[in-house]
N, C-alpha and C positions, 0 to 999 in steps of 0.2 A: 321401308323395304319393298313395298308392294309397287310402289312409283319406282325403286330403285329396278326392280324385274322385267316390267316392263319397259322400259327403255331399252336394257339391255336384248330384251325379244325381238324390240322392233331393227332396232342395230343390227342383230345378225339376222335378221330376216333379209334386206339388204345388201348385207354381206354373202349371205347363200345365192339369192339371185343374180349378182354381180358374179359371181364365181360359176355358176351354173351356167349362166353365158358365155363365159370363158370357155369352161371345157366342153361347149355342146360345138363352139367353132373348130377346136384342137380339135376333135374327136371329130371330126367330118371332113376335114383334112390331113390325116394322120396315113391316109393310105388310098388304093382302091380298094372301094367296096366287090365290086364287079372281078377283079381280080381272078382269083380259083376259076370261074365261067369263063372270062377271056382265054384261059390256057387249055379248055377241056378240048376235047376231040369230038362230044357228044352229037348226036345227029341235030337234034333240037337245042343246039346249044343258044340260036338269039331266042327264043321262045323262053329258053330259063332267063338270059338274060332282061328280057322285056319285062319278064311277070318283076324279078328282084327290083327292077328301076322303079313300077309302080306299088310293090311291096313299101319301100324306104323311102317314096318322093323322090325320086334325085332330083328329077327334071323342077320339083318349086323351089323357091328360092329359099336359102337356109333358114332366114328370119320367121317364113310361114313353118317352116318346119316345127322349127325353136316354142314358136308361141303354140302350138299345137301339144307337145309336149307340156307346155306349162300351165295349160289349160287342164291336160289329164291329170297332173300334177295337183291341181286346184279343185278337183273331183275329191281326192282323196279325204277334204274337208265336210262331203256334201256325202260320204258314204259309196261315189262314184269312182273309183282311184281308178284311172288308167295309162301305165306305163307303158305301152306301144307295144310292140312284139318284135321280136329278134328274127335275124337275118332269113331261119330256116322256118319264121311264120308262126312258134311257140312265145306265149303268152307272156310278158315278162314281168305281170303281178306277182305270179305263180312262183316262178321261178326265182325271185328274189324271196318270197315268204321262206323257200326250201332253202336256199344260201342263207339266208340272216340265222336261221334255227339250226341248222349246222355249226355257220361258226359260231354263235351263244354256246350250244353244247360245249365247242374244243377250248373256248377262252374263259368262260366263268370260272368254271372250279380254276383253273392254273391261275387267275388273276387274283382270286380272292387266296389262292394259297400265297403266292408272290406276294401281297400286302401283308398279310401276320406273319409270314417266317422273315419277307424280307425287313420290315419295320423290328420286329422282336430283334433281328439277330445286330440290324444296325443302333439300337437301344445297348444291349449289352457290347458291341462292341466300343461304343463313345464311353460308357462307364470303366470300363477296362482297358484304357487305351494304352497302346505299345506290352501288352501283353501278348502271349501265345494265343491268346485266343485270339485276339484283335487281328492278329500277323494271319496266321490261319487264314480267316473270313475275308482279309482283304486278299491274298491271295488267290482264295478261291474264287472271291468274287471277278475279280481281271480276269483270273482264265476262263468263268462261264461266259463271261461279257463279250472276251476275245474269240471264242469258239464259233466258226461259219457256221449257220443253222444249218447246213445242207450236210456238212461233215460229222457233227453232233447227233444229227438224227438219222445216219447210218451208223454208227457205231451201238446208237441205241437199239437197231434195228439188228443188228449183231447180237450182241449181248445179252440185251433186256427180254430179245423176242425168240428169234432163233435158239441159241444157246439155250435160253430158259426153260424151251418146247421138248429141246430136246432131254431136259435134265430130268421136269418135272412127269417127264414118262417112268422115271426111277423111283423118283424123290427122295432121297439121300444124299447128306453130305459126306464125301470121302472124309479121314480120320486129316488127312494133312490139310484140308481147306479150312476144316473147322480151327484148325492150331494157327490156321495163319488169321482167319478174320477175328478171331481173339486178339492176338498182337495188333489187328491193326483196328481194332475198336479199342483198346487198350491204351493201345500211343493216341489213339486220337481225343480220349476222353479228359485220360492226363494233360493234355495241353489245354483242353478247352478248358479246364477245371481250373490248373495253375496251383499255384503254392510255393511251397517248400520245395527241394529233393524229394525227402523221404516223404512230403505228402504227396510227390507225382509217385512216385514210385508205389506205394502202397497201393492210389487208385488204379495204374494199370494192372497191380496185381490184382485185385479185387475185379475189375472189370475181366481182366483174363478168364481166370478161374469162374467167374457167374457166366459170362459166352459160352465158356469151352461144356460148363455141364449142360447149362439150356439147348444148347444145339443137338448134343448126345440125347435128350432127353427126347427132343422133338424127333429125331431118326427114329427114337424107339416106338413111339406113337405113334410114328409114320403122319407125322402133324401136317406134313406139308401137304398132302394127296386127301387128306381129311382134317381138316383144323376142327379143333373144340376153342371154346372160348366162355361158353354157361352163361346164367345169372349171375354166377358170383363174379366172373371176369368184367361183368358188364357195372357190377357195383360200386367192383372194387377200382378199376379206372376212372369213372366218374365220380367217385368218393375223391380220390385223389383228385381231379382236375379241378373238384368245388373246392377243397380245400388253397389250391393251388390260385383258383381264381380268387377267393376269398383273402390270402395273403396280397395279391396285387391289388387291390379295388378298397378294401379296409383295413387291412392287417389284421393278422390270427387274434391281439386283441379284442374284436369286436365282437365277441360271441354271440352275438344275434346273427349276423353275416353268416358267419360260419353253421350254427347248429341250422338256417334258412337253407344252406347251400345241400346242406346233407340231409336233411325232410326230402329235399327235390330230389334228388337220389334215390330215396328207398322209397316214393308217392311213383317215381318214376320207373324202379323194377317191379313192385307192385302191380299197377297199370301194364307191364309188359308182361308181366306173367299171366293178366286177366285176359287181355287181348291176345295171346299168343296166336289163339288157333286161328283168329282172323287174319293176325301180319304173314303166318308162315305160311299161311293159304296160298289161295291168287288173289291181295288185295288190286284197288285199282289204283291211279296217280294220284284220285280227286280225294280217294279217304287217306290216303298217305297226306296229303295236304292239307285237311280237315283237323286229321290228327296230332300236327305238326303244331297249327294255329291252336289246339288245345292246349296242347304242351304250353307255348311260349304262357297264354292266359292263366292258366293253374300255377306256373311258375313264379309268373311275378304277381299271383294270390299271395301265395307262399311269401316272398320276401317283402309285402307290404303289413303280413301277419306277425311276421317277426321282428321287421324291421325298427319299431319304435322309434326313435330319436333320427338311427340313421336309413328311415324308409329309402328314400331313393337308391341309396348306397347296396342295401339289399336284396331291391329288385333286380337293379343290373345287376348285381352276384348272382342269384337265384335263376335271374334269365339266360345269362350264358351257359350256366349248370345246365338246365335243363336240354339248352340246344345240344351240350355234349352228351349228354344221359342218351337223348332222343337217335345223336349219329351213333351213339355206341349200341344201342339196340340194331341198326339195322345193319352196323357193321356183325354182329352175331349172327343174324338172318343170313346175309350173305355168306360167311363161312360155312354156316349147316348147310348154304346147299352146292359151296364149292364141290365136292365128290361127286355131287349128280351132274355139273356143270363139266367135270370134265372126262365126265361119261358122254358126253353130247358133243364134246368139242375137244381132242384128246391134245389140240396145240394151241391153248388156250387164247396167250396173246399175238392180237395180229399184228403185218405191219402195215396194213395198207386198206382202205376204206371206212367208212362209221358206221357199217353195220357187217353180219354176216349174212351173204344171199341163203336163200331160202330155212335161215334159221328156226327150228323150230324148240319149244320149251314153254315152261310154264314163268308167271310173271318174275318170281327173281334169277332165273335162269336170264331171260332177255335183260333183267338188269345188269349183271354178271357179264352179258356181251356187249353192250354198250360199254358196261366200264374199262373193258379188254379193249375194244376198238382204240375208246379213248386216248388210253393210260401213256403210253408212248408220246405224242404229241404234248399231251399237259405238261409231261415234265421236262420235255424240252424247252417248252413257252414259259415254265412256271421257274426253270433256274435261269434262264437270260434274264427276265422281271426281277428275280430277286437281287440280282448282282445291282442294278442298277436302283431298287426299291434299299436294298441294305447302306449302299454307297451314299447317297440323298442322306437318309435317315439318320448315320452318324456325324455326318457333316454338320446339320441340323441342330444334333445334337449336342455335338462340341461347343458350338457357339452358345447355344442356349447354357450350358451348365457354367459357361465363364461371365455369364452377366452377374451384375449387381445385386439381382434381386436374388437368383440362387443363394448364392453367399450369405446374403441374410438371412435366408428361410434358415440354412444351416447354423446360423451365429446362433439362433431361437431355439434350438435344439431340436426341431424338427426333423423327424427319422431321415434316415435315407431312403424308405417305399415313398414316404409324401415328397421330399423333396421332387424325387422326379417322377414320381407320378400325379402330383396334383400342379407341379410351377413347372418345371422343364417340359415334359413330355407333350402337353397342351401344345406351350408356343413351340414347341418345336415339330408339332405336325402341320405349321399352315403351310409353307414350301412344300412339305410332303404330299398336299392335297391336292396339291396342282402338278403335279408328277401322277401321282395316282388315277386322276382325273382322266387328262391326256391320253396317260398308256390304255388306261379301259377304254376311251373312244378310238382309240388308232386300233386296238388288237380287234375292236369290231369290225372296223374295213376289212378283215381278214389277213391272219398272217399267209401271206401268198408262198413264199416256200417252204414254209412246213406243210402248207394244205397240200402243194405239188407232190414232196417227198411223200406224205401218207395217203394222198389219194383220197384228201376230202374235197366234195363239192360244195365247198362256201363259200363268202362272198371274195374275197380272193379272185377264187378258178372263175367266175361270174364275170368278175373287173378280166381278168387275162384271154379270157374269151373272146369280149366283146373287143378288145383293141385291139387283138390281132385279128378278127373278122371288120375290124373297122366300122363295128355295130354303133351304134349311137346309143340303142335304146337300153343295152343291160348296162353299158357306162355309166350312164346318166343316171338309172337305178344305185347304183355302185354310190354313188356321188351323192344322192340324196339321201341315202342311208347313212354314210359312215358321216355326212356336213351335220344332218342333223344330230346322230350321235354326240359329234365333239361339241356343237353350240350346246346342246343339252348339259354335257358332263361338264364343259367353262360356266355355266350357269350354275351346277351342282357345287362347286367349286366358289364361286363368288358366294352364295347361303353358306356353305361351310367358314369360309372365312370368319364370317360374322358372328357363328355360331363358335368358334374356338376364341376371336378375340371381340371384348365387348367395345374396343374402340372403333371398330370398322363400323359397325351399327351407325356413328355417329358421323 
């Protein structure tokens, strides 16, 4: 494996510099640089011109240029990185550190959400096939797929931001919206559920009736303007999720799994009731991260203490427990401190920039406005991903549950959670990991017109800058971010293979 890595390093090392050549020629013939100064009227206009020609070289020949570049380039090994500076003379280490952390910010969470809903949803849809639910997801998935990002993320900008600012000044549902989002969680549940008539029928009706009061319930509390949520909301969610993960991973048979999953649950509102007055303080990133690395540690304690026979099986139970226990505590933080958050900022979600200027607040209040900034963008990024992560993943899926082997796992009486969670779902992720892969190094280049539409400055607006200023040097930044990116994630991608099938090893 270690020989098999290396090679593959040295290959696209090769391949980046072959390619890096390429775009340093495009990109220096792609326009005039001098351009905007040729047209000016200014009094000292050759004088800006002169300085610009010896800012960029024009006058050496492209190859010294090139190699000069690849020389700063070759710094970056030695602790020396230097990327050249852009047209107006700013620094463009700098400025790429600021573009890459940006767009990490706007693609991670949508991606890693993209991968669990959109895999989960294309899982049960191959299980279910020609079903309402199946019909449902494939349709919705076309039209998220088919939606211009430029059209989607005004409508979102409409709706999700506008509209919302103006509603959450009230915070109430009129009597008629809540009768209708009943009906249409209603019909949409019943479909996804299936059955009988009388068993679709029954679940809209149940679903109706549990919306129609919760909604009334929440207007009475004025939930929306001041959410509660408690310990006990925080228990009783992640009770459920360890349970839920505990059925996928072991099956509810497995009582050491399960009673492991639910230790970590109550080890974990414990632990948040003891630390409370430090999380709800002003923690800082490093102990929120300190703390997190706890968790995961304590957790898979826990599922190696109870695990017995099926240790391994337990710890992965115990350790996803815990990560949902740990987001479910700070989803409660941030609720307690919605009311003071939109005492500060009375229109909460924005549509345009990743921050608010001169925002002021204490630490989950700035949290609260990063995730405001966010929110808009992710979910735009996060339903294109999924149409396309769900679409893959049932495809995948089909095929895997029609082999040979499935069949006999089933002939042996083997449940249906192992059949496809221990024989299907494995091989039917190796496709999926090279999808997965790709999309995370490409959305790292930056989605360039969501970032335009929201007014984020990352690596995107970076790349769009630089070619229409006919820059070389943030291009070329642009280029060796996003080449290394995908060599890295095709590399991540190659180890997984071998990690999901043990013939590739061979």
């Amino acid at each position: 494996m270690l020989k098999f890595i290396l090679r593959r390093i040295g290959a696209s090392a090769l391949v980046l510099w072959g390619a890096s050549l390429l775009m340093y020629v495009l990109i220096i013939n792609a326009g005039d640089p001098l351009k905007d100064l040729r047209e000016s009227n200014m009094q000292n206009k050759q004088q800006l011109i002169d300085a610009r020609i010896a800012l960029l070289r024009l006058d050496d020949p492209w190859y010294e240029r090139y190699w000069d570049w690849l020389t700063g380039v070759g710094g970056c090994f030695t602790g020396n990185c230097d990327l050249g500076v852009t047209i107006n003379g700013i620094d463009v280490l700098g400025l790429t550190q600021q573009a890459a952390s940006s767009t990490l910010r706007l693609i991670t969470l949508s991606t890693l959400l993209a991968i669990v809903v959109g895999v989960a949803l294309g899982i049960l849809t191959a299980i279910r096939q020609y079903s309402g639910f199946d019909y449902t997801v494939t349709f919705s998935a076309f039209l998220f797929f088919s939606l211009p990002v430029f059209w989607a993320a005004t409508l979102l900008k409409e709706y999700a931001a506008i509209q919302y600012n103006n509603w959450i000044a009230v915070g109430q549902y009129a009597p008629w919206t809540i009768v209708i989002a009943a009906l249409v969680a209603g019909f949409l549940l019943q479909a996804v559920l299936g059955g009988t008539r009388r068993r679709r029928l029954v679940t809209a009706a149940v679903t109706f009736g549990f919306v129609t009061i919760m909604l009334f319930v929440f207007n009475a509390l004025d939930w929306w303007r001041n959410p509660m949520f408690g310990i006990g909301g925080v228990v009783v969610v992640s009770a459920a999720a360890g349970v839920l993960v505990t059925a996928l991973v072991t099956g509810l048979r497995n009582r050491r799994a399960l009673y492991a999953a639910l230790t970590t649950v109550v080890v974990g509102a414990l632990a948040y009731q003891v630390l409370a007055p430090i999380l709800v303080g002003e923690p800082s990133w490093l102990l929120l991260a300190g703390l997190f690395v706890v968790t995961l540690v304590v957790s898979l304690a826990i599922g190696a203490a109870w695990g017995g026979y099926a240790r391994r099986q337990a710890m992965l139970v115990t350790g996803i427990t815990g990560v949902i226990t740990s987001l479910m505590v700070v989803a409660d933080i941030l609720l307690a401190h919605w009311a003071g958050f939109l005492g500060l900022k009375s229109r909460p979600i924005s549509t345009i920039g990743s921050q608010t200027p001169n925002f002021t607040g204490e630490f989950w209040d700035r949290v609260l406005d990063m995730g405001t900034q966010i929110l808009l963008p992710t979910i735009l990024l996060t339903l294109v991903s999924v149409a396309t992560h769900s679409r893959y993943t049932r495809s995948s899926m089909l095929e895997t549950l029609n082999q040979d082997y499935v069949r006999t796992a089933r002939s042996k009486g083997l449940s249906e959670r192992e059949v496809i969670v221990k024989h299907a779902f494995r091989n039917a992720l190796i496709p999926i990991t090279t999808i997965v892969a790709f999309d995370f190094a490409a959305l790292i280049g930056g989605a360039i017109i969501t970032e335009q539409v929201f007014g984020w400055k990352g690596m995107g607006a970076l790349f769009q800058d630089g070619l229409n200023a006919v820059d070389p040097a943030p291009v070329m930044a642009f280029f060796l971010v996003t080449g290394v990116a995908a060599v890295l994630m095709n590399l991540v991608a190659d180890i997984a293979y071998a990690a999901l099938d043990p013939r590739i090893r061979r």
